[in-house]
mmCIF file of the N, C-alpha and C atoms, coordinates in Angstrom:
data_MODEL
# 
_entry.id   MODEL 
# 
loop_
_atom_site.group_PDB 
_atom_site.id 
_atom_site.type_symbol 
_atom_site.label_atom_id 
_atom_site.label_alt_id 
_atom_site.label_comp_id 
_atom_site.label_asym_id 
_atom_site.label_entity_id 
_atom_site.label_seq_id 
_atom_site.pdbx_PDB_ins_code 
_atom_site.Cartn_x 
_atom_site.Cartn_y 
_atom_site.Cartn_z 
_atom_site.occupancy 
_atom_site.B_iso_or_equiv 
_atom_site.pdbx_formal_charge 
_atom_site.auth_seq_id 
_atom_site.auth_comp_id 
_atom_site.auth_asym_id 
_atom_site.auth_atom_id 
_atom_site.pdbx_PDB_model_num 
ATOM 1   N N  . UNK A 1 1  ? 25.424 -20.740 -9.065  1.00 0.00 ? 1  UNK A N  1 
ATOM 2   C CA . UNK A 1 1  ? 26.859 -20.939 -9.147  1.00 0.00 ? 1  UNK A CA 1 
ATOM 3   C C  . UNK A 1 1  ? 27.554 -19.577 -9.176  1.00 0.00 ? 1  UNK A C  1 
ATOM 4   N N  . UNK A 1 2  ? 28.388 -19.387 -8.659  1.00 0.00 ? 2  UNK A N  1 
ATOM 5   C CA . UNK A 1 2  ? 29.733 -18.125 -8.155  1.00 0.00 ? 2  UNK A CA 1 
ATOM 6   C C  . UNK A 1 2  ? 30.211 -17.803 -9.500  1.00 0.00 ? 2  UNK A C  1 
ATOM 7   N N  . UNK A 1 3  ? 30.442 -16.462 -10.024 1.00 0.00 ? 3  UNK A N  1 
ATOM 8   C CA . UNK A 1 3  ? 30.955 -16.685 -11.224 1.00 0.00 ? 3  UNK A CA 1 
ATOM 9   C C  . UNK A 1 3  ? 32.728 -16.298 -10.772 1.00 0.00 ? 3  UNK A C  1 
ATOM 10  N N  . UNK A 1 4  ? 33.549 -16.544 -11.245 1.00 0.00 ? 4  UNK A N  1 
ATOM 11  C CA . UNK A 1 4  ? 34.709 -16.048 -11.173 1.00 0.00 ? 4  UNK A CA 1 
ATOM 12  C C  . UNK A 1 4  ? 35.423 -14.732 -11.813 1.00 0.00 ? 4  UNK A C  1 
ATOM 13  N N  . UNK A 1 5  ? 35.749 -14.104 -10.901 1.00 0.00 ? 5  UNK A N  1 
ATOM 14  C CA . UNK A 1 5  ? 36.106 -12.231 -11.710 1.00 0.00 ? 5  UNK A CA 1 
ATOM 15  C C  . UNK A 1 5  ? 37.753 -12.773 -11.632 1.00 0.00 ? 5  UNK A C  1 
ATOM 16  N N  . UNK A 1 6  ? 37.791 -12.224 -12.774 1.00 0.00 ? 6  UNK A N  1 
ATOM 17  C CA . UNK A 1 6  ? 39.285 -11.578 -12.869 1.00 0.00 ? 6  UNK A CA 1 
ATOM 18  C C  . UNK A 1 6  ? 40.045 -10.184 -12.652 1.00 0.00 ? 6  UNK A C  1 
ATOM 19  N N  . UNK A 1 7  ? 40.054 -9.924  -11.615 1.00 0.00 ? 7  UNK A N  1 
ATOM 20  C CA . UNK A 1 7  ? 40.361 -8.412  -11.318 1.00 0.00 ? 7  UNK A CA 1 
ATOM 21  C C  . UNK A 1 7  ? 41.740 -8.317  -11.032 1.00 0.00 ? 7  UNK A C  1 
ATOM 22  N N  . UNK A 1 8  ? 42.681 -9.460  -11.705 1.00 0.00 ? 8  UNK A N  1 
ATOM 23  C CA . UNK A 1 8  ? 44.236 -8.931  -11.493 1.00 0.00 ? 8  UNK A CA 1 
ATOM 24  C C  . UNK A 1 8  ? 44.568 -7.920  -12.365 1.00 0.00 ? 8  UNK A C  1 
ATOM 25  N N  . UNK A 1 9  ? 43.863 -7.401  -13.370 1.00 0.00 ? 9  UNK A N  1 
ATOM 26  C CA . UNK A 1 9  ? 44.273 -6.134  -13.823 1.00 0.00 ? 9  UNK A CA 1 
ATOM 27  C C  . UNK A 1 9  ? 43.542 -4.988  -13.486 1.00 0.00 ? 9  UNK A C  1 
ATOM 28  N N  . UNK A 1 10 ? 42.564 -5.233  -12.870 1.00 0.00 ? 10 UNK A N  1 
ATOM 29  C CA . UNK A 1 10 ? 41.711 -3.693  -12.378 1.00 0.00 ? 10 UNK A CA 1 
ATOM 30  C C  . UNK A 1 10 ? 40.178 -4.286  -12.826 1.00 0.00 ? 10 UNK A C  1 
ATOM 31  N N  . UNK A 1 11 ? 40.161 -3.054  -12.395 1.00 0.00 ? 11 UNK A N  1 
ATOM 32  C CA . UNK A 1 11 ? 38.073 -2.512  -12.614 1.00 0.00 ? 11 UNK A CA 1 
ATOM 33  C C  . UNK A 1 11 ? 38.051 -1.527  -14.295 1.00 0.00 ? 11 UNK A C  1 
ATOM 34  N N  . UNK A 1 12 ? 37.224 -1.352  -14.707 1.00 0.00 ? 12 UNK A N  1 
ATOM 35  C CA . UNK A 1 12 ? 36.717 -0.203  -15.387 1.00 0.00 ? 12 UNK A CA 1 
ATOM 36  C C  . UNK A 1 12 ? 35.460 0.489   -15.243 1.00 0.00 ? 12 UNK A C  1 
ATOM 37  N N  . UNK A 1 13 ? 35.535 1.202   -15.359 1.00 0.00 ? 13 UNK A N  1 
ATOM 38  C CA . UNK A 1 13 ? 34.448 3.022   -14.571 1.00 0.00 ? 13 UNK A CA 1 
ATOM 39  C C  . UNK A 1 13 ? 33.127 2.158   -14.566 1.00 0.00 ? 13 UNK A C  1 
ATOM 40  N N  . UNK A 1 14 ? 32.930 1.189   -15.154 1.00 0.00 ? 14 UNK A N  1 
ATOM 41  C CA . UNK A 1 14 ? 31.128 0.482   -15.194 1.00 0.00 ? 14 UNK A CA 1 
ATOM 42  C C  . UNK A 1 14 ? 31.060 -0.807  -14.181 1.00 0.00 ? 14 UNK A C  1 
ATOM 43  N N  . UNK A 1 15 ? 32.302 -0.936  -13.843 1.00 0.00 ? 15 UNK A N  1 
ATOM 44  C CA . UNK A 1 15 ? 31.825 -2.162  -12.492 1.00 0.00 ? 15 UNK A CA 1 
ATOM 45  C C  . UNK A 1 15 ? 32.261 -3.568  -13.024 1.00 0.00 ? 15 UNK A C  1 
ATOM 46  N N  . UNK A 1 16 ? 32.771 -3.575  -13.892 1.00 0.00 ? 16 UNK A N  1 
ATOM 47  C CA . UNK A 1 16 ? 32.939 -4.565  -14.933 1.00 0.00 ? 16 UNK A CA 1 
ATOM 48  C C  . UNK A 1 16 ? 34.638 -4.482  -14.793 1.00 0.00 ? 16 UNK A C  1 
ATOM 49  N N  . UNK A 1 17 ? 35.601 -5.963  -14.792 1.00 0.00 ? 17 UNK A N  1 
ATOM 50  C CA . UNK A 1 17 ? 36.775 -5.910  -14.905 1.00 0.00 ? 17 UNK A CA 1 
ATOM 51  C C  . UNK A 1 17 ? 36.813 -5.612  -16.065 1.00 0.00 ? 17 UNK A C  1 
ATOM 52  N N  . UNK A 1 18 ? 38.593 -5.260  -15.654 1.00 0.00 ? 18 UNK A N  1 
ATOM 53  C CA . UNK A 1 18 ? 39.095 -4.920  -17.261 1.00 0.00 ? 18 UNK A CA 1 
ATOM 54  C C  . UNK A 1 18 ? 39.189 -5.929  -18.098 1.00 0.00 ? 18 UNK A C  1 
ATOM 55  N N  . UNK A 1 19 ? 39.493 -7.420  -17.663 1.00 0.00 ? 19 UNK A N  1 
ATOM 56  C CA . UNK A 1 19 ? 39.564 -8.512  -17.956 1.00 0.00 ? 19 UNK A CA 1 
ATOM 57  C C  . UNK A 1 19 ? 38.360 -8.911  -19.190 1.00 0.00 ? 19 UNK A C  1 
ATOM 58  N N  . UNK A 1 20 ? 37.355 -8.484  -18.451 1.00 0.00 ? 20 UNK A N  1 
ATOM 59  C CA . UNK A 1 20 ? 36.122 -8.786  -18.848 1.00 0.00 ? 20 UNK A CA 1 
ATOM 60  C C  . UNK A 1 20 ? 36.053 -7.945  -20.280 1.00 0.00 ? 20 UNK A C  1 
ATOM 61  N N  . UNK A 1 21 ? 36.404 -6.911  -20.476 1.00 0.00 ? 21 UNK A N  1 
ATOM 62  C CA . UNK A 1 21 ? 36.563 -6.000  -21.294 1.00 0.00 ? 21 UNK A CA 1 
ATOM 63  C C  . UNK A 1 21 ? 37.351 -6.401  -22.112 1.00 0.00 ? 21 UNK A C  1 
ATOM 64  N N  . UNK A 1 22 ? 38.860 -6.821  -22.020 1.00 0.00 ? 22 UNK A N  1 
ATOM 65  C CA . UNK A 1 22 ? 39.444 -6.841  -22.677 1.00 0.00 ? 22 UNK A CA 1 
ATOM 66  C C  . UNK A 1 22 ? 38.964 -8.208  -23.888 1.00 0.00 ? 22 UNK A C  1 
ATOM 67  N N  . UNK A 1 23 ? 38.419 -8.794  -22.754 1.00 0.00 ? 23 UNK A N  1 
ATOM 68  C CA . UNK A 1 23 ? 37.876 -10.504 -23.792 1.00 0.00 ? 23 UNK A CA 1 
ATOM 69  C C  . UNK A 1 23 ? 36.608 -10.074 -24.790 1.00 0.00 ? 23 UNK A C  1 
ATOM 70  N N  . UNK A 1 24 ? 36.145 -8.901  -24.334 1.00 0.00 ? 24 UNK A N  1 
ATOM 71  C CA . UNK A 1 24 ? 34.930 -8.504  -25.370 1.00 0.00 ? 24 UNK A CA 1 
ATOM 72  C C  . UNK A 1 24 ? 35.675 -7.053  -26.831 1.00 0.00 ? 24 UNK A C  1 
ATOM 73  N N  . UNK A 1 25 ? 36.638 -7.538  -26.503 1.00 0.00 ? 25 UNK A N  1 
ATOM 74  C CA . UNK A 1 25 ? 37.094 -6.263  -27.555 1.00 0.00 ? 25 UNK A CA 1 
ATOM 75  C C  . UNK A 1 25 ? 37.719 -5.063  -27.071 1.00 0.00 ? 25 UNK A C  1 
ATOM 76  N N  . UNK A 1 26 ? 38.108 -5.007  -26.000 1.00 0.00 ? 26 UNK A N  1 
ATOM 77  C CA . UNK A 1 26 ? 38.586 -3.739  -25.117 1.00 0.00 ? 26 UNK A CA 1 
ATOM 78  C C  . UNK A 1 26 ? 37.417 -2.655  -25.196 1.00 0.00 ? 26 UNK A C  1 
ATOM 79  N N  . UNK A 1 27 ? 37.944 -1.157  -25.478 1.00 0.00 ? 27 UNK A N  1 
ATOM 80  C CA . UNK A 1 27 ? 37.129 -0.330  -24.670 1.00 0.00 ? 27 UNK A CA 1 
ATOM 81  C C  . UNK A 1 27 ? 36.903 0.024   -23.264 1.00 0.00 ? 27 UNK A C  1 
ATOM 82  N N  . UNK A 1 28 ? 37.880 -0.640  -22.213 1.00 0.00 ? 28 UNK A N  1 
ATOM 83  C CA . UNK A 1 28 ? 37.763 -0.119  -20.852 1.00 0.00 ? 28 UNK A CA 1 
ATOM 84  C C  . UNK A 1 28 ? 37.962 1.638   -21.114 1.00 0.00 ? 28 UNK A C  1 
ATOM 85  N N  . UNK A 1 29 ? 37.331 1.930   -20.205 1.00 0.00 ? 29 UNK A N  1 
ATOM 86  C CA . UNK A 1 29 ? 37.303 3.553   -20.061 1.00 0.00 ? 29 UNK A CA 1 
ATOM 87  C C  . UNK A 1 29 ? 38.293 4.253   -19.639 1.00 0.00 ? 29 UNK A C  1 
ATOM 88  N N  . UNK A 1 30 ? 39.342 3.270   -18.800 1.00 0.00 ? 30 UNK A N  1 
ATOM 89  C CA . UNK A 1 30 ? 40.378 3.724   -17.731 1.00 0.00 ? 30 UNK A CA 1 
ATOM 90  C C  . UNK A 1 30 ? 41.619 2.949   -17.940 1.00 0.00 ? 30 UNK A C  1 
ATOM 91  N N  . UNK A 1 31 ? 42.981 2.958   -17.616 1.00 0.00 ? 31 UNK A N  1 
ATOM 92  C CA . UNK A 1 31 ? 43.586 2.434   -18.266 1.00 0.00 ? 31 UNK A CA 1 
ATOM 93  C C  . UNK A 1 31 ? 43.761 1.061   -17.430 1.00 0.00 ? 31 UNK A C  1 
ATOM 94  N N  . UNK A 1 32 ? 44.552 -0.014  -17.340 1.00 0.00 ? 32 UNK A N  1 
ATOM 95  C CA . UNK A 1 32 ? 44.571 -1.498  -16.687 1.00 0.00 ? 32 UNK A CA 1 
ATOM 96  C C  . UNK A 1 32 ? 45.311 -0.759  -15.031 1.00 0.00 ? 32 UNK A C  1 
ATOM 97  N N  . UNK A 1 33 ? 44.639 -1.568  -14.139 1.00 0.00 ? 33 UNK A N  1 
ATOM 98  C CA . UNK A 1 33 ? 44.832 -1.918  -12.781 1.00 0.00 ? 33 UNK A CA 1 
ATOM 99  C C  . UNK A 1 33 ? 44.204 -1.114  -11.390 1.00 0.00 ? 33 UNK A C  1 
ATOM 100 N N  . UNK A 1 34 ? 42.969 -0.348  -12.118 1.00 0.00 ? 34 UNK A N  1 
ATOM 101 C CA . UNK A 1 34 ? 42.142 0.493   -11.596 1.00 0.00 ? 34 UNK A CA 1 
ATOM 102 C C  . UNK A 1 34 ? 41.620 -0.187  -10.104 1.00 0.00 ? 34 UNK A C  1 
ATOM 103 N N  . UNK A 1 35 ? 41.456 0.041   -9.448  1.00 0.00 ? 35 UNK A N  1 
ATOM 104 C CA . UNK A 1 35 ? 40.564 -0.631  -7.930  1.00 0.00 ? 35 UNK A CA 1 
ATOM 105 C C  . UNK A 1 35 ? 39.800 -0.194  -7.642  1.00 0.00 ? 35 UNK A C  1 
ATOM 106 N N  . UNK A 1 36 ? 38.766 -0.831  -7.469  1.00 0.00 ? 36 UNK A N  1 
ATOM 107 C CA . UNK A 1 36 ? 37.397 -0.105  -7.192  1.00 0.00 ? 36 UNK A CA 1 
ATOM 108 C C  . UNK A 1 36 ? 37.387 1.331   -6.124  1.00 0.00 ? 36 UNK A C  1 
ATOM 109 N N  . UNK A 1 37 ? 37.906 1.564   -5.695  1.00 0.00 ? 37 UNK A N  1 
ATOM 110 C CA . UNK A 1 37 ? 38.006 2.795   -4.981  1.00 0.00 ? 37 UNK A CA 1 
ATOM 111 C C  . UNK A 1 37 ? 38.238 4.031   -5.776  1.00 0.00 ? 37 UNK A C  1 
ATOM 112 N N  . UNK A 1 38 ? 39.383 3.766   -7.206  1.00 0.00 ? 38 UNK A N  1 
ATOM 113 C CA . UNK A 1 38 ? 39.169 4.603   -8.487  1.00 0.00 ? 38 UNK A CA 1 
ATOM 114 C C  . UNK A 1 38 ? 38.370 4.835   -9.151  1.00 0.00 ? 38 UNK A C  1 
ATOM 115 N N  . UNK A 1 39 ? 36.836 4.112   -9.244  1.00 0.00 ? 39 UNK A N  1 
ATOM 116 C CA . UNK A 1 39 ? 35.828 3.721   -9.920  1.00 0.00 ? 39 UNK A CA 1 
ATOM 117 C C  . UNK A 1 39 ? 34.990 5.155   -9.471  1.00 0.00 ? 39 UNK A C  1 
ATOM 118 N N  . UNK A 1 40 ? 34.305 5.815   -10.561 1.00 0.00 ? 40 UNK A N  1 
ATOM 119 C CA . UNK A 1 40 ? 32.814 6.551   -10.076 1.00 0.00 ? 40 UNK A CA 1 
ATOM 120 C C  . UNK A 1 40 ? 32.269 6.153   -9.146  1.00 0.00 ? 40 UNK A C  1 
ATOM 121 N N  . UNK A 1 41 ? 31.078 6.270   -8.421  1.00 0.00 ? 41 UNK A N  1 
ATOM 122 C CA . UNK A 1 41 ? 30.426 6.164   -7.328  1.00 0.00 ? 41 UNK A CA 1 
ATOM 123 C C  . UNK A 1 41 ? 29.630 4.643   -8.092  1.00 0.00 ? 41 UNK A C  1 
ATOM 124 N N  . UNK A 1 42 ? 29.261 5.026   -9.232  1.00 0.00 ? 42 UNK A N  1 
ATOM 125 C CA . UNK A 1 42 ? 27.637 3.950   -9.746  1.00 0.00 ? 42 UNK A CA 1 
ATOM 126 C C  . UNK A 1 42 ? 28.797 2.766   -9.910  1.00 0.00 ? 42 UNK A C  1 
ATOM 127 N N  . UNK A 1 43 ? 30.039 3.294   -10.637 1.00 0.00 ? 43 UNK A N  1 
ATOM 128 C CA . UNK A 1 43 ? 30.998 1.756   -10.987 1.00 0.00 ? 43 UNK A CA 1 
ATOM 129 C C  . UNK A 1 43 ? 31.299 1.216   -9.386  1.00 0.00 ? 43 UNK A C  1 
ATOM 130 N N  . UNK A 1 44 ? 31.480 1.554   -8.816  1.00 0.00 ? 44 UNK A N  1 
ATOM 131 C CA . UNK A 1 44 ? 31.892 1.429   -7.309  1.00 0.00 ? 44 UNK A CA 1 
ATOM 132 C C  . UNK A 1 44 ? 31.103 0.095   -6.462  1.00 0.00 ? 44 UNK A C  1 
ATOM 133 N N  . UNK A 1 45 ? 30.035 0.621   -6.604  1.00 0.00 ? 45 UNK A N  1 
ATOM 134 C CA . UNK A 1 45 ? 28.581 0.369   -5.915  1.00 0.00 ? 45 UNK A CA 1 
ATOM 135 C C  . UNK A 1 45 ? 28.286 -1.346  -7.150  1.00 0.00 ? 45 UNK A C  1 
ATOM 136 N N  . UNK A 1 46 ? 28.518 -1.458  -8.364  1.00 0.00 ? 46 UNK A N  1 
ATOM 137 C CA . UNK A 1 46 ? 28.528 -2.190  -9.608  1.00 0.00 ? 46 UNK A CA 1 
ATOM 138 C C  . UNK A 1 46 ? 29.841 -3.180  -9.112  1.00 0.00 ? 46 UNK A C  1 
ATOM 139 N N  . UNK A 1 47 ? 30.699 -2.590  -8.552  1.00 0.00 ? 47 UNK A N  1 
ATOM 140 C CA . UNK A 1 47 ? 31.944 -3.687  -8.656  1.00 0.00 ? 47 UNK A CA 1 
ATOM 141 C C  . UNK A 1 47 ? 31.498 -4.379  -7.491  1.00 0.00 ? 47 UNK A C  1 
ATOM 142 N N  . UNK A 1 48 ? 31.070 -3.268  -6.550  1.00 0.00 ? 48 UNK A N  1 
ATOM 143 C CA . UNK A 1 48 ? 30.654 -3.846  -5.175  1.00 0.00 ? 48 UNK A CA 1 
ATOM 144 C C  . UNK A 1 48 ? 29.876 -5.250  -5.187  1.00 0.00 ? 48 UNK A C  1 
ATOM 145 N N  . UNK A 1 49 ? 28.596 -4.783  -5.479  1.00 0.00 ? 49 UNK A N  1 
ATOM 146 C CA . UNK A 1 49 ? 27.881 -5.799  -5.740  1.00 0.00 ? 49 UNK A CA 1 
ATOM 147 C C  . UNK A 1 49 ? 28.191 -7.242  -6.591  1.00 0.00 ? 49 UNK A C  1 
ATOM 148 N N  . UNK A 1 50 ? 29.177 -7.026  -7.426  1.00 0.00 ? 50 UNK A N  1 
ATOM 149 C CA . UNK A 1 50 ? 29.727 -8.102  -8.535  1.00 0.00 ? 50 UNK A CA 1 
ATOM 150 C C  . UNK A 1 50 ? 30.826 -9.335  -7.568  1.00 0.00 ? 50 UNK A C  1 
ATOM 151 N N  . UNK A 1 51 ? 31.345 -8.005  -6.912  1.00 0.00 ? 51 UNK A N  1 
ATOM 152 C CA . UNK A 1 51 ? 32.639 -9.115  -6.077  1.00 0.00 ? 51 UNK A CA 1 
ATOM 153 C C  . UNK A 1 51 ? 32.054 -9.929  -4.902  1.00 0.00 ? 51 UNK A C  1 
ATOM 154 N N  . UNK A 1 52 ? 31.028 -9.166  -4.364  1.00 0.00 ? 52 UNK A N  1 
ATOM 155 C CA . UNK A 1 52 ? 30.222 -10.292 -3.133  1.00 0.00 ? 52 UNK A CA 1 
ATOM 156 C C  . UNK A 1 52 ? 29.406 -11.386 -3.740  1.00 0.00 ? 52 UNK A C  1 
ATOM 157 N N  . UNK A 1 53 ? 28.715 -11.080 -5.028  1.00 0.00 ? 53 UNK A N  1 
ATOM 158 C CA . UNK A 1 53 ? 27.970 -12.296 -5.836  1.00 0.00 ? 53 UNK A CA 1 
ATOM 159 C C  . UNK A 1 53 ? 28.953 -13.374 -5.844  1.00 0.00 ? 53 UNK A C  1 
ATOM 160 N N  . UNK A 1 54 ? 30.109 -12.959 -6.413  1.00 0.00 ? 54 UNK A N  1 
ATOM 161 C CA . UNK A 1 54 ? 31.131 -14.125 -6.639  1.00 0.00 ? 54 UNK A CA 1 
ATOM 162 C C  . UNK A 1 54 ? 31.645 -14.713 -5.544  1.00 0.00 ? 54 UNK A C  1 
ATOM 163 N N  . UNK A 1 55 ? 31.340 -13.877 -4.449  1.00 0.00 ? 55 UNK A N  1 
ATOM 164 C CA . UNK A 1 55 ? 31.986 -14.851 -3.068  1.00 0.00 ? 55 UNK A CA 1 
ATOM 165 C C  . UNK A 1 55 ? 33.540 -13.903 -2.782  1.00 0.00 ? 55 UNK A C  1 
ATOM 166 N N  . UNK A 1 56 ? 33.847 -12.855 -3.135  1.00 0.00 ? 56 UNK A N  1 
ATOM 167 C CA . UNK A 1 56 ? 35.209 -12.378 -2.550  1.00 0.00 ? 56 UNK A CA 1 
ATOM 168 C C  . UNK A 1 56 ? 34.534 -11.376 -1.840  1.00 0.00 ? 56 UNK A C  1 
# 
């Protein structure tokens, strides 16, 4: 099953939405609405892979 990302507020530097972050306690690295193209190379390559699993 597809999981669903929430990336209307951005990415953070680990490939991981901010979304995702914010529901675990915050700590994003970067501030809200980052796009993977802002991301490090490894977060990049991490978002990459995350958004085709899910089907976008």
């Amino acid at each position: 099953m597809a999981e669903t990302l929430d990336t209307s507020k951005g990415w953070c530097c680990d490939g991981r939405t901010w979304t995702e972050h914010a529901a675990e306690g915050g700590g994003c690295c970067q501030p809200e609405g980052k796009q993977i193209a802002d991301l490090p190379p490894e977060g990049q390559e991490k978002a990459r892979e995350r958004t085709a699993q899910a089907g976008g």
